[in-house]
mmCIF file as Biopython writes it, N, C-alpha, C and O atoms, coordinates in Angstrom:
data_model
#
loop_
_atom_site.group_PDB
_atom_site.id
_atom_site.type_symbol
_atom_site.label_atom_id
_atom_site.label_alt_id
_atom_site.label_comp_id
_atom_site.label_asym_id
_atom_site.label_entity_id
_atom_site.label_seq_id
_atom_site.pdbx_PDB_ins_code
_atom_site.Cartn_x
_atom_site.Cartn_y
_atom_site.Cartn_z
_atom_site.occupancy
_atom_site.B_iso_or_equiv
_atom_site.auth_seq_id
_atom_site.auth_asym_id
_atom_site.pdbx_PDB_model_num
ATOM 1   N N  . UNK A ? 1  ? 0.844   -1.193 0.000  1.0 0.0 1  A 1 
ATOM 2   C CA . UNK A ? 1  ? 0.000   0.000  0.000  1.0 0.0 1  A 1 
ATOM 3   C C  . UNK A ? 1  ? 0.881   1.246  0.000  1.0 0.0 1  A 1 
ATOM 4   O O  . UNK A ? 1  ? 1.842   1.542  0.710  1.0 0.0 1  A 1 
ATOM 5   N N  . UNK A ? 2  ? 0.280   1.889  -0.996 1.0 0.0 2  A 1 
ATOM 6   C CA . UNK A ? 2  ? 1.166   3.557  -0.715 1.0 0.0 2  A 1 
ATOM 7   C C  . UNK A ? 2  ? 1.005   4.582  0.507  1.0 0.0 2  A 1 
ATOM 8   O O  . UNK A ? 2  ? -0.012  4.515  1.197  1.0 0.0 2  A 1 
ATOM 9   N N  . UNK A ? 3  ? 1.703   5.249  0.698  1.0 0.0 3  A 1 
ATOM 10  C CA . UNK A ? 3  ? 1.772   5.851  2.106  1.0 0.0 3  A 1 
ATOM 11  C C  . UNK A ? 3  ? 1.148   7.427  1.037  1.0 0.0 3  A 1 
ATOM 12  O O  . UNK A ? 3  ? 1.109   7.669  -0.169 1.0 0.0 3  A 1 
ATOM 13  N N  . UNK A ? 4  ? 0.798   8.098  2.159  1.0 0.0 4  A 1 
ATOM 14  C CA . UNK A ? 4  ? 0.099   9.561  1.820  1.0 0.0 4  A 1 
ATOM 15  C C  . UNK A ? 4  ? 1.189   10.377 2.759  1.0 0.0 4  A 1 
ATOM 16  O O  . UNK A ? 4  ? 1.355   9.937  3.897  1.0 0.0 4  A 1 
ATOM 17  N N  . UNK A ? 5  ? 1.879   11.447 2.380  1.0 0.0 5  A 1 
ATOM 18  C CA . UNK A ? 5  ? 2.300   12.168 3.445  1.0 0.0 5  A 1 
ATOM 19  C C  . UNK A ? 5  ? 1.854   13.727 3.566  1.0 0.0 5  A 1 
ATOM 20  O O  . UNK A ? 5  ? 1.786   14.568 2.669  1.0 0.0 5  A 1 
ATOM 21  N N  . UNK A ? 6  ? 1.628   13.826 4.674  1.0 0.0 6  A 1 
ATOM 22  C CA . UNK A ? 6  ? 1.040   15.236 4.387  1.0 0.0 6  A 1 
ATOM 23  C C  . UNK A ? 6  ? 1.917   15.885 5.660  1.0 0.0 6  A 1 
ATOM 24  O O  . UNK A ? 6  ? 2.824   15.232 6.178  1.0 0.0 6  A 1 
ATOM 25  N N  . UNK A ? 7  ? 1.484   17.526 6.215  1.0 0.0 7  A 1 
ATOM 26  C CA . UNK A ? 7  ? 2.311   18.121 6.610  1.0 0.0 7  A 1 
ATOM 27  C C  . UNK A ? 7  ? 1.962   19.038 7.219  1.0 0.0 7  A 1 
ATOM 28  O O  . UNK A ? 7  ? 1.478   19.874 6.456  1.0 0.0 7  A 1 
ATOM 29  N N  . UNK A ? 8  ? 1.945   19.412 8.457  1.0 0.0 8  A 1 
ATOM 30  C CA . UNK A ? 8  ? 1.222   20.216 9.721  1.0 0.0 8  A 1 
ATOM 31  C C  . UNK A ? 8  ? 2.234   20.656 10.859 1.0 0.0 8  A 1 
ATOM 32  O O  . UNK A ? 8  ? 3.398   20.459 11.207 1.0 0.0 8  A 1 
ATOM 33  N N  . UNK A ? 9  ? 1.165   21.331 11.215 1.0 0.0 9  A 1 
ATOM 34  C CA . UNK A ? 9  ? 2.229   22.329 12.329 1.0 0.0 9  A 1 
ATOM 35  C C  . UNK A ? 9  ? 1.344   21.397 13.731 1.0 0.0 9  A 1 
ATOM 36  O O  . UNK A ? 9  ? 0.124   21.390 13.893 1.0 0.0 9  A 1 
ATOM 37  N N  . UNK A ? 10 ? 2.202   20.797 14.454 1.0 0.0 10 A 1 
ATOM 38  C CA . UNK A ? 10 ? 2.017   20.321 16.111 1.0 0.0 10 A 1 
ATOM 39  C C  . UNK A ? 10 ? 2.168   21.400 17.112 1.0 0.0 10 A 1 
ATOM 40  O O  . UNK A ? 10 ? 3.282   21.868 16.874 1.0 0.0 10 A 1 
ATOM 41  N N  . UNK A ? 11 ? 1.825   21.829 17.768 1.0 0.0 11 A 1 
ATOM 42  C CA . UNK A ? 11 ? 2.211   22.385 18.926 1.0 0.0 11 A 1 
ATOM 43  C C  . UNK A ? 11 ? 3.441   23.479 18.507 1.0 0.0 11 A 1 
ATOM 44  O O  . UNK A ? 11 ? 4.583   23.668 18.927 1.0 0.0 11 A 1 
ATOM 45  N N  . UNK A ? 12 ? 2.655   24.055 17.526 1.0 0.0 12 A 1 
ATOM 46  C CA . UNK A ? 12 ? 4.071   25.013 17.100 1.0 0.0 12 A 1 
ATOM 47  C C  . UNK A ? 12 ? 5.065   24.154 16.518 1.0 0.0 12 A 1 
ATOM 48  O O  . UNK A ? 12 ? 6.133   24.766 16.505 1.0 0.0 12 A 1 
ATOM 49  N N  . UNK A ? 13 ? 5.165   23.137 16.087 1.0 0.0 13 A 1 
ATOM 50  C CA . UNK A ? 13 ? 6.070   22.562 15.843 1.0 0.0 13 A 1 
ATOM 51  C C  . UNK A ? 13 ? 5.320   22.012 13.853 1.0 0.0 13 A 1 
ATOM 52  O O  . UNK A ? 13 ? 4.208   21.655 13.465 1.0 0.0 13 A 1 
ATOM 53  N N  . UNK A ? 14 ? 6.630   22.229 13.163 1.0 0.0 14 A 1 
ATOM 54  C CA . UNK A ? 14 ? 5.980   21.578 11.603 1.0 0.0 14 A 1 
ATOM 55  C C  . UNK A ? 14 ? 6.912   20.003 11.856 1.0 0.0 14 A 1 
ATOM 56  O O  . UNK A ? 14 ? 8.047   19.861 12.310 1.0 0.0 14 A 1 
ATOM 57  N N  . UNK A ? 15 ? 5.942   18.973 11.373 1.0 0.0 15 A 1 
ATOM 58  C CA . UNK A ? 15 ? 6.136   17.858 11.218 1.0 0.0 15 A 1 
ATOM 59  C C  . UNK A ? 15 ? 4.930   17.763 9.411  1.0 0.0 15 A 1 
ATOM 60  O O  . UNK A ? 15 ? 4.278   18.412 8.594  1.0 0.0 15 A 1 
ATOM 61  N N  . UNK A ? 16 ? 5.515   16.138 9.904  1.0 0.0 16 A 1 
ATOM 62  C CA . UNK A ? 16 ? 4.526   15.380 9.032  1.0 0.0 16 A 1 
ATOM 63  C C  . UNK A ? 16 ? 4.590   13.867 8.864  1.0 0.0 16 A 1 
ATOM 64  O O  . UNK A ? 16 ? 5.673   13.284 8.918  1.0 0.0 16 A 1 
ATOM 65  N N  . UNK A ? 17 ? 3.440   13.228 8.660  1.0 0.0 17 A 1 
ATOM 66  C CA . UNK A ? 17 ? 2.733   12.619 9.444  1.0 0.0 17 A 1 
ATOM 67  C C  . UNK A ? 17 ? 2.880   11.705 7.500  1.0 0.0 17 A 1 
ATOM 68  O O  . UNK A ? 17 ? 2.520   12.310 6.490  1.0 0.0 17 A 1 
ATOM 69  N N  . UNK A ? 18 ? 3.591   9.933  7.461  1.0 0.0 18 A 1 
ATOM 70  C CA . UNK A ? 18 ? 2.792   9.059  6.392  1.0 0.0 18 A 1 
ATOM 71  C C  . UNK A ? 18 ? 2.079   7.886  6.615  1.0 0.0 18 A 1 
ATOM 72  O O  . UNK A ? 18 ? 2.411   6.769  7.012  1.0 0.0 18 A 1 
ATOM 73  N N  . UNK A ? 19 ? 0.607   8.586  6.135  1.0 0.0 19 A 1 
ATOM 74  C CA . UNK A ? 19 ? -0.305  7.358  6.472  1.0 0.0 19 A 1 
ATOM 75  C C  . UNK A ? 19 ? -1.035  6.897  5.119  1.0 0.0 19 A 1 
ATOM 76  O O  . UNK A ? 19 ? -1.258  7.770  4.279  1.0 0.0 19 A 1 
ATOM 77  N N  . UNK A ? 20 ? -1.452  5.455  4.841  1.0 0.0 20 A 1 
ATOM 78  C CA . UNK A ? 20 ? -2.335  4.979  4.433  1.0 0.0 20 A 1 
ATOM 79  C C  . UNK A ? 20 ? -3.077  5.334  3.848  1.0 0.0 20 A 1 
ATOM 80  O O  . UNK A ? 20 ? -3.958  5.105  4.677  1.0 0.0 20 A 1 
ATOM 81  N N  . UNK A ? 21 ? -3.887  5.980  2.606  1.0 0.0 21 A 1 
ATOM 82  C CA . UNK A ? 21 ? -4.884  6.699  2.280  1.0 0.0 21 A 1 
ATOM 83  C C  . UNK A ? 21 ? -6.441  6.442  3.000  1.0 0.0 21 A 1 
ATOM 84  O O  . UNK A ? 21 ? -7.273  7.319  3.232  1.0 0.0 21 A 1 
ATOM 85  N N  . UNK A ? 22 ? -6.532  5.376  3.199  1.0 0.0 22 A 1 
ATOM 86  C CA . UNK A ? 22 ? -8.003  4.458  4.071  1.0 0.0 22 A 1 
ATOM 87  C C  . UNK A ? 22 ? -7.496  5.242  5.682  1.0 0.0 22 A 1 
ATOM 88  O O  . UNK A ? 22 ? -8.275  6.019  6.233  1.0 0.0 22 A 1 
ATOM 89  N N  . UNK A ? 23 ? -6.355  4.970  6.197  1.0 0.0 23 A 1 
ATOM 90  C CA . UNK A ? 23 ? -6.166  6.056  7.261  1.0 0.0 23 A 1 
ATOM 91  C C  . UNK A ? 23 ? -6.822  7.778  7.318  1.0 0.0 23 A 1 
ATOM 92  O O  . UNK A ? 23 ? -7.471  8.271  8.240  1.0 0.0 23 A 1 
ATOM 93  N N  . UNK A ? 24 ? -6.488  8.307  6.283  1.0 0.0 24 A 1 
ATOM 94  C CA . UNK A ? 24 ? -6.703  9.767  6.087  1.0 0.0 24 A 1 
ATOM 95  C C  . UNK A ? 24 ? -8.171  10.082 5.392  1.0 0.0 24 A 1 
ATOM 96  O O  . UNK A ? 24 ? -8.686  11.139 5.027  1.0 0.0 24 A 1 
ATOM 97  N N  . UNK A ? 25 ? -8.718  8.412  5.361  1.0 0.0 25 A 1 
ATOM 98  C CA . UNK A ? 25 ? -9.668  8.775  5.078  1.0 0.0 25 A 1 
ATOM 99  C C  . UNK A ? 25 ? -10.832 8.663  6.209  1.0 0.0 25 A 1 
ATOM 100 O O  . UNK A ? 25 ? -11.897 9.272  6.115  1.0 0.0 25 A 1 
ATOM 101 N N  . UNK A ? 26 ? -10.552 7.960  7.094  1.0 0.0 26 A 1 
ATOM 102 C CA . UNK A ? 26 ? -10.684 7.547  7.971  1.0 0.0 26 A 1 
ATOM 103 C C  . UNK A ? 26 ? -10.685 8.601  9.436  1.0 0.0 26 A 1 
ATOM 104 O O  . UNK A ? 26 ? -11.540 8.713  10.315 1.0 0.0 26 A 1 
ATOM 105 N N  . UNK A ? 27 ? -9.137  9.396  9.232  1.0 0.0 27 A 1 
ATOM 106 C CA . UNK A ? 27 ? -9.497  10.139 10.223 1.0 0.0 27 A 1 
ATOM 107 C C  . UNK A ? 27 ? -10.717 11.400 9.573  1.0 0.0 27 A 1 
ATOM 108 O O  . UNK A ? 27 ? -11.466 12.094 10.261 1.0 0.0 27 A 1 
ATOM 109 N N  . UNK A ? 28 ? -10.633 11.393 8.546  1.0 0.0 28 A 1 
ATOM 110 C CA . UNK A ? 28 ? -11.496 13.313 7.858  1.0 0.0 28 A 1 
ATOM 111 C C  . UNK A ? 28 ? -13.234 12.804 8.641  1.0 0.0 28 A 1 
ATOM 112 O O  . UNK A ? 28 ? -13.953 13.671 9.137  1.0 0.0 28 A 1 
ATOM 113 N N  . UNK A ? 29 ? -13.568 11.602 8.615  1.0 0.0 29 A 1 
ATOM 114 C CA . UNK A ? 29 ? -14.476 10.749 9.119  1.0 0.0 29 A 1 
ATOM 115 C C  . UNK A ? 29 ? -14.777 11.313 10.455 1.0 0.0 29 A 1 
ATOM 116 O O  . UNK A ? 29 ? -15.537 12.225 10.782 1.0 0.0 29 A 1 
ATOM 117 N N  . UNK A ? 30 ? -13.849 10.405 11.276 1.0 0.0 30 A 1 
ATOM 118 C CA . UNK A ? 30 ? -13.651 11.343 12.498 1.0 0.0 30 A 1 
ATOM 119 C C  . UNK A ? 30 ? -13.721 12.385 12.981 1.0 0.0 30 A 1 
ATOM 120 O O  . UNK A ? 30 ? -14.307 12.626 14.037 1.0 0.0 30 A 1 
ATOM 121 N N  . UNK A ? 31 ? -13.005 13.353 12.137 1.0 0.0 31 A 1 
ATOM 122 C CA . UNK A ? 31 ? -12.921 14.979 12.583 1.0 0.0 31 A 1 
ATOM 123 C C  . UNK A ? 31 ? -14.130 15.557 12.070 1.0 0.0 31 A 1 
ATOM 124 O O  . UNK A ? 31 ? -14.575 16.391 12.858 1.0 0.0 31 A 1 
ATOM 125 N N  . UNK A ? 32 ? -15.046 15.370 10.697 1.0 0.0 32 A 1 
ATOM 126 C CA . UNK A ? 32 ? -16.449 15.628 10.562 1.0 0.0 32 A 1 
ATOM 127 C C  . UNK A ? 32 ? -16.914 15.391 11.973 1.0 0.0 32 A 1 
ATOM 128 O O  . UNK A ? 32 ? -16.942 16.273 12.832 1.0 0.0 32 A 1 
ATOM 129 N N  . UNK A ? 33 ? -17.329 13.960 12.179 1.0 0.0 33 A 1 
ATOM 130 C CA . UNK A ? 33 ? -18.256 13.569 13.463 1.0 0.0 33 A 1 
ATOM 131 C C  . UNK A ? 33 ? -18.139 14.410 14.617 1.0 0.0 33 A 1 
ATOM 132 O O  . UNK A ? 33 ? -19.106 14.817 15.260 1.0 0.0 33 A 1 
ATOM 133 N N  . UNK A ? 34 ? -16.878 14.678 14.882 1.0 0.0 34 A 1 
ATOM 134 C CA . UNK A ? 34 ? -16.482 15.392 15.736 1.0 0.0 34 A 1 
ATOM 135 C C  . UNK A ? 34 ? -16.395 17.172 16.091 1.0 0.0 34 A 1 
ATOM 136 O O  . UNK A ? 34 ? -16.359 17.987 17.013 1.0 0.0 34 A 1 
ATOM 137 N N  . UNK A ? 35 ? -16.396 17.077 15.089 1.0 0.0 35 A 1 
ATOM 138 C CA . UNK A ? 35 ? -16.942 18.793 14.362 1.0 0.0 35 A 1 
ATOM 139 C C  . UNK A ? 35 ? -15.413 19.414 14.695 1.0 0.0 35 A 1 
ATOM 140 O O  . UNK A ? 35 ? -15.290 20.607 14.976 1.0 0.0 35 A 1 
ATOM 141 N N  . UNK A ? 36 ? -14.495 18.689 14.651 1.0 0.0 36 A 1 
ATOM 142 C CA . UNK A ? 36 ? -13.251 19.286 14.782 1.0 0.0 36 A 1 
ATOM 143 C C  . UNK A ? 36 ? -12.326 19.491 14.029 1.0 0.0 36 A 1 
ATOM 144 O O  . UNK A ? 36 ? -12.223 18.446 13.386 1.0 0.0 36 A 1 
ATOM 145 N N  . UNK A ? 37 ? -11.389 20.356 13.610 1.0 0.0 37 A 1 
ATOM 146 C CA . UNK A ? 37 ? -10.160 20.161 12.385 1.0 0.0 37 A 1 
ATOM 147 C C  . UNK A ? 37 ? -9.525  18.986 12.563 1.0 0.0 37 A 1 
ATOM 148 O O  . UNK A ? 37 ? -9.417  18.560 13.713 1.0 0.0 37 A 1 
ATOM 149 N N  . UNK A ? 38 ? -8.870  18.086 11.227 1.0 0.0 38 A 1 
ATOM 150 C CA . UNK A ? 38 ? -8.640  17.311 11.255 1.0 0.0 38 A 1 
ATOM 151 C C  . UNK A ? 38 ? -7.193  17.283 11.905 1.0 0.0 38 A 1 
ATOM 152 O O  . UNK A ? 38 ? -6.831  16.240 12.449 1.0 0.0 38 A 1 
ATOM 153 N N  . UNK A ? 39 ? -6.008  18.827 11.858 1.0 0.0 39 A 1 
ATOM 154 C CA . UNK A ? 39 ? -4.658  18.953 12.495 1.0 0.0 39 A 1 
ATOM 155 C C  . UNK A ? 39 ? -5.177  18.839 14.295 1.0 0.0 39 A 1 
ATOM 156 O O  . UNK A ? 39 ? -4.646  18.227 15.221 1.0 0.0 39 A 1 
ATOM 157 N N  . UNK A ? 40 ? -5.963  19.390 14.274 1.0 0.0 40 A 1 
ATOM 158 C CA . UNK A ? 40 ? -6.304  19.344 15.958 1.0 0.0 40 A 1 
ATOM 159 C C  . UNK A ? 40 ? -6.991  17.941 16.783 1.0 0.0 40 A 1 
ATOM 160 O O  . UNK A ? 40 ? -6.869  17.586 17.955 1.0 0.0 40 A 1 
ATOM 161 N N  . UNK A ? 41 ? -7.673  17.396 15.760 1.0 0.0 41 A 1 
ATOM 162 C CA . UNK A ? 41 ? -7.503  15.707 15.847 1.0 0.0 41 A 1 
ATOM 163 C C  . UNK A ? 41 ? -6.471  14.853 15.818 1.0 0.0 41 A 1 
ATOM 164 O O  . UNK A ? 41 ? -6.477  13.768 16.400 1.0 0.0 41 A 1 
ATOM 165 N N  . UNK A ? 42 ? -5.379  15.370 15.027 1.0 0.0 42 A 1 
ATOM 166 C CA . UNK A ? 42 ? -4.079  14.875 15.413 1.0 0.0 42 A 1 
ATOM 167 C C  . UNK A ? 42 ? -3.025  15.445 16.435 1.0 0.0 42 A 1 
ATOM 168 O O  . UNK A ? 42 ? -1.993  14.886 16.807 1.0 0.0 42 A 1 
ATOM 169 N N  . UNK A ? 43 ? -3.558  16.804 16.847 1.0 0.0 43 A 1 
ATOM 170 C CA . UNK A ? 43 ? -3.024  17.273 18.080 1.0 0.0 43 A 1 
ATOM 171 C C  . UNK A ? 43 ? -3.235  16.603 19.317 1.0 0.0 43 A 1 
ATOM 172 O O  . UNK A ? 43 ? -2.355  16.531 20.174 1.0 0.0 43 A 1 
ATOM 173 N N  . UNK A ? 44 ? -4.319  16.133 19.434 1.0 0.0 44 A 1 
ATOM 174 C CA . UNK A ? 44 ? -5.077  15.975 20.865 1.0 0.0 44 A 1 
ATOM 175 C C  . UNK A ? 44 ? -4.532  14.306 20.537 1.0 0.0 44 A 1 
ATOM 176 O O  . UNK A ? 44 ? -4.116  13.684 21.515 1.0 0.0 44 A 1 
ATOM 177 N N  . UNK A ? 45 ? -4.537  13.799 19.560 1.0 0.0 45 A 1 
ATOM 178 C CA . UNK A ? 45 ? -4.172  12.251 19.455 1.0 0.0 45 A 1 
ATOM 179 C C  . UNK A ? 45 ? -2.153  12.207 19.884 1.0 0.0 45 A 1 
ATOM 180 O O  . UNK A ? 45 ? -1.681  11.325 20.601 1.0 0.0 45 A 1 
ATOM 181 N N  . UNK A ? 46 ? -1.486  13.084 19.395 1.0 0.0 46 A 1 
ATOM 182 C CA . UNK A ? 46 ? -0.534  13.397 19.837 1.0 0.0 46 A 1 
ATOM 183 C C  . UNK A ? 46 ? -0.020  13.418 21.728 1.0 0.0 46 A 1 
ATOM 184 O O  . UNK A ? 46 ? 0.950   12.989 22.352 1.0 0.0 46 A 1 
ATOM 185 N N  . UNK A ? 47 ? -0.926  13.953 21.986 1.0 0.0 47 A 1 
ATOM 186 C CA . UNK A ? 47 ? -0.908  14.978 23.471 1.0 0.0 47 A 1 
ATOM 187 C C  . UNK A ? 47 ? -1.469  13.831 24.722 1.0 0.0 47 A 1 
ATOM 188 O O  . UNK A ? 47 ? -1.196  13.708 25.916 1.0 0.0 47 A 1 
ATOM 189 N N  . UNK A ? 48 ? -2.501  12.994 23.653 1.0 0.0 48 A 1 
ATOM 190 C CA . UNK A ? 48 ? -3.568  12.129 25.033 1.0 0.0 48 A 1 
ATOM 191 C C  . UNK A ? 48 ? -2.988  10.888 24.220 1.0 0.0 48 A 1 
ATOM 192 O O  . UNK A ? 48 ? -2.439  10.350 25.181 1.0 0.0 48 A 1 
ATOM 193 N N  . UNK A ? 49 ? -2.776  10.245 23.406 1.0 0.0 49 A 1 
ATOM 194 C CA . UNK A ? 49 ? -2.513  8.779  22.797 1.0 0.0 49 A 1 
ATOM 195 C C  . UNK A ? 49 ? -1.520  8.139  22.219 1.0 0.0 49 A 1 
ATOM 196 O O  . UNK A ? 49 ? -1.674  7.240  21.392 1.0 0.0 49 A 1 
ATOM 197 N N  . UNK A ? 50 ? -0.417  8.579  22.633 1.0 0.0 50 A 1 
ATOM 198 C CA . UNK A ? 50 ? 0.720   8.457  22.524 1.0 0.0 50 A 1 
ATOM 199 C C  . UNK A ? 50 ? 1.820   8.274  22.714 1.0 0.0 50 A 1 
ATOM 200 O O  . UNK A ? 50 ? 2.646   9.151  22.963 1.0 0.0 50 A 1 
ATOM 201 N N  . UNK A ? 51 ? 2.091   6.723  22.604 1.0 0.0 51 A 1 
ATOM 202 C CA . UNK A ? 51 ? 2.854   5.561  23.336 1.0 0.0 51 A 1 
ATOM 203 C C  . UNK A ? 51 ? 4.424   5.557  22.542 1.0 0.0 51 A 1 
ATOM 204 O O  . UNK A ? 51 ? 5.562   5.660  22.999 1.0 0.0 51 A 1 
ATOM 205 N N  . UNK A ? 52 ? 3.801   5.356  20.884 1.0 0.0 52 A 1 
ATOM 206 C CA . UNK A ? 52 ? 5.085   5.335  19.886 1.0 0.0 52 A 1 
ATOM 207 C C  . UNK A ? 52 ? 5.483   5.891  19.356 1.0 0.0 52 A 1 
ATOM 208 O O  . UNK A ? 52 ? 6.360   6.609  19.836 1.0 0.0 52 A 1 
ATOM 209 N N  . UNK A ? 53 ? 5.092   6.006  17.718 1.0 0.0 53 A 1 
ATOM 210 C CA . UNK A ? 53 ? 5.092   6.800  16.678 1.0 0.0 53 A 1 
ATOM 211 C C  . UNK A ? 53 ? 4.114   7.245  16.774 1.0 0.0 53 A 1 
ATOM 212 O O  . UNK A ? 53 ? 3.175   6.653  17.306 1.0 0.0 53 A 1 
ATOM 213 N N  . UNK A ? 54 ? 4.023   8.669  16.185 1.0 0.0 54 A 1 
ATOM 214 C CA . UNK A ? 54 ? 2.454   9.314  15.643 1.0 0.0 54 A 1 
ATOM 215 C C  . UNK A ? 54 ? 1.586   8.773  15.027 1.0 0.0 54 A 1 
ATOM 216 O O  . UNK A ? 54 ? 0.394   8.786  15.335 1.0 0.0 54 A 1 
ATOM 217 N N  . UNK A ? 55 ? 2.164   8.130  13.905 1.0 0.0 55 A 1 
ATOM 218 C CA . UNK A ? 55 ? 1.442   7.408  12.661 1.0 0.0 55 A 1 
ATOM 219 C C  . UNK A ? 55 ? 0.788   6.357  13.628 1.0 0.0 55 A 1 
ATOM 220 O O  . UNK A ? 55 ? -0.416  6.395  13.882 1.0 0.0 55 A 1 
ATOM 221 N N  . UNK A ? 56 ? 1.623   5.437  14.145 1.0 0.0 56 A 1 
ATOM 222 C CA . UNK A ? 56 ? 0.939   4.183  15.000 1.0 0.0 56 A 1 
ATOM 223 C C  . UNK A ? 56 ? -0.523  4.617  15.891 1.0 0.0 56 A 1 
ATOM 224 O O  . UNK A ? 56 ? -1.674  4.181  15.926 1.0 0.0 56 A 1 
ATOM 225 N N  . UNK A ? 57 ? 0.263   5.765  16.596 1.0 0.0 57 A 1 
ATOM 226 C CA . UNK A ? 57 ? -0.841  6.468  17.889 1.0 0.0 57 A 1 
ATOM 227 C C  . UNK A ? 57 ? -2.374  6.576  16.618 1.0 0.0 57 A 1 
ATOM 228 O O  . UNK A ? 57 ? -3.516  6.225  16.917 1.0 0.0 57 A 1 
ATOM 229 N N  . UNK A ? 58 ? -2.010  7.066  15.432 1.0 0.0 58 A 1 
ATOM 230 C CA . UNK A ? 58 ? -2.786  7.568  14.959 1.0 0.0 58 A 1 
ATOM 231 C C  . UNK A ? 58 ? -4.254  6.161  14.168 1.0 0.0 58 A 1 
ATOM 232 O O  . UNK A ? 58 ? -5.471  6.035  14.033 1.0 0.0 58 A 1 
ATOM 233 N N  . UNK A ? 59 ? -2.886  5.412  13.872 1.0 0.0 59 A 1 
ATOM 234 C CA . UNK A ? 59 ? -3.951  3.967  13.382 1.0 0.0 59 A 1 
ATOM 235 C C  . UNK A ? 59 ? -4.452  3.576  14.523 1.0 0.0 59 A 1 
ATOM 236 O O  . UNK A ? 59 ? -5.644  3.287  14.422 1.0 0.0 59 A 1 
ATOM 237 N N  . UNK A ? 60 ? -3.932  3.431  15.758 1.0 0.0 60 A 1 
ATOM 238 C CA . UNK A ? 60 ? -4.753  2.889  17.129 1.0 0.0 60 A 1 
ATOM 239 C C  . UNK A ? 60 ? -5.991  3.426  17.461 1.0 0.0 60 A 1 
ATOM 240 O O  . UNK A ? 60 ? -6.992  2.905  17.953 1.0 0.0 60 A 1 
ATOM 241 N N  . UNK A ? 61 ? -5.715  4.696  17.064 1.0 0.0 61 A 1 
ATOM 242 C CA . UNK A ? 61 ? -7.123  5.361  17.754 1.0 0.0 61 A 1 
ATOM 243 C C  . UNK A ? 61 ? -8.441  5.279  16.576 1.0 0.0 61 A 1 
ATOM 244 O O  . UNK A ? 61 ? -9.592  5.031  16.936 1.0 0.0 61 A 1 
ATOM 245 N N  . UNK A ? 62 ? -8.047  5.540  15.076 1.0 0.0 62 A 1 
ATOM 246 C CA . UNK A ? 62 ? -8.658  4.953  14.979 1.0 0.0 62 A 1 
ATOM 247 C C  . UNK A ? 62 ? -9.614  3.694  14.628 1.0 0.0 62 A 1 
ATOM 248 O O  . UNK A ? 62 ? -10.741 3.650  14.136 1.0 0.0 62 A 1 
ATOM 249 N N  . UNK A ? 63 ? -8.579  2.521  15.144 1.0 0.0 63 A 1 
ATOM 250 C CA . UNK A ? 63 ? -8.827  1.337  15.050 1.0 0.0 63 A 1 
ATOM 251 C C  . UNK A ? 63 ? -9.788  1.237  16.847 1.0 0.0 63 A 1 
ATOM 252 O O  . UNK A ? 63 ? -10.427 0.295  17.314 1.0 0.0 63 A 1 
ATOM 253 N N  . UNK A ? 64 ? -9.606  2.121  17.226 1.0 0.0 64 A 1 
ATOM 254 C CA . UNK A ? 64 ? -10.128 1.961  18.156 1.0 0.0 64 A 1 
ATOM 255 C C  . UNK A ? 64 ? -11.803 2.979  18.370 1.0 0.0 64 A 1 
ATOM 256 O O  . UNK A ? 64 ? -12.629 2.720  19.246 1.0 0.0 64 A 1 
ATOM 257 N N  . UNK A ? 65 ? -11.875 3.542  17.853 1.0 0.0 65 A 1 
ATOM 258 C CA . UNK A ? 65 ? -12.740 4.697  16.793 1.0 0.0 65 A 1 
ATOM 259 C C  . UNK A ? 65 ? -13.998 3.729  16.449 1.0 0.0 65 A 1 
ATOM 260 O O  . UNK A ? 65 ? -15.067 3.758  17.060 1.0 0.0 65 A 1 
ATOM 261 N N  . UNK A ? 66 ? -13.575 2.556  14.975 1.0 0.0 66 A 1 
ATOM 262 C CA . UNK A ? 66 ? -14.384 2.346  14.609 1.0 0.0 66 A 1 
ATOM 263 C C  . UNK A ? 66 ? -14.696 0.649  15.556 1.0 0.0 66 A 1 
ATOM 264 O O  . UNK A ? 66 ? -15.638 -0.056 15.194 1.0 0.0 66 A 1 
ATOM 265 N N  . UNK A ? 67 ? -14.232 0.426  16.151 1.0 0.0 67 A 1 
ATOM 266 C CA . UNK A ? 67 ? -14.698 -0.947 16.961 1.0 0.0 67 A 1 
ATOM 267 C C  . UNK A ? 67 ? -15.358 -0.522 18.522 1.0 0.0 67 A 1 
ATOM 268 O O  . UNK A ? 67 ? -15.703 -1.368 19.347 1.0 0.0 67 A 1 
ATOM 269 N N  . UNK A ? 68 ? -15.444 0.859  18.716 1.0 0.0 68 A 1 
ATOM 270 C CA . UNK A ? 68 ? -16.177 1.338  19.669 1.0 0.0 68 A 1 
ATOM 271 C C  . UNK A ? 68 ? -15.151 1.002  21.032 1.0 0.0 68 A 1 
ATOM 272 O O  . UNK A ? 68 ? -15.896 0.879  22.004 1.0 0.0 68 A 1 
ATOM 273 N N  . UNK A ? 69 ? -14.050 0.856  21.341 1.0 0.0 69 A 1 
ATOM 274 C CA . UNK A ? 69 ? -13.195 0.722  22.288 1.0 0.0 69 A 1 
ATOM 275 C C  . UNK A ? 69 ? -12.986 2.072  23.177 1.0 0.0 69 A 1 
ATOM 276 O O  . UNK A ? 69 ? -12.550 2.118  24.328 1.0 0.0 69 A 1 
ATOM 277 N N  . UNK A ? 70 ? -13.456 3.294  22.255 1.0 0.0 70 A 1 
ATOM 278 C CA . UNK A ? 70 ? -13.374 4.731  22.833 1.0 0.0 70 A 1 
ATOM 279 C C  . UNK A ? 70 ? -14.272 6.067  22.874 1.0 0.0 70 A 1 
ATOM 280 O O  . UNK A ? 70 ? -13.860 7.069  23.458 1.0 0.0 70 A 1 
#
C-alpha cells in the first residue's frame, strides 16, 4: 500500500505525518463527526494517545474509533 504524506504544524512545531490513504480517510471521518479540524484531531491524538510513533498512535485510535473501544 502507498503511504500519503502530508504536513502540519504540532504544537508550534511543523512535522509530518505518512499514512495509508483508508487512514486519512478515515481520520477526515472522524474529525467531521467530531466537528473538529482534522490537524487538531491529530493534536489531541498526539498529546492524550501516545505511546510510539504518531502514525501508529494515529492507526490505534482509529482502530479503536471504529470498533467502539473509545
Amino acid at each position: 500500500m502507498n503511504q500519503i504524506k502530508k504536513s502540519l504544524v504540532l504544537s508550534g512545531h511543523k512535522t509530518s505525518i505518512a499514512l495509508e490513504k483508508e487512514f486519512w480517510i478515515a481520520l477526515e471521518i472522524i474529525s467531521k463527526n467530531q466537528n473538529i479540524d482534522i490537524d487538531k484531531l491529530i493534536e489531541e491524538i498526539d498529546r492524550n494517545d501516545r505511546n510510539g510513533s504518531l502514525a501508529s498512535a494515529i492507526r490505534v485510535f482509529i482502530l479503536k474509533k471504529f470498533i467502539n473501544l473509545d
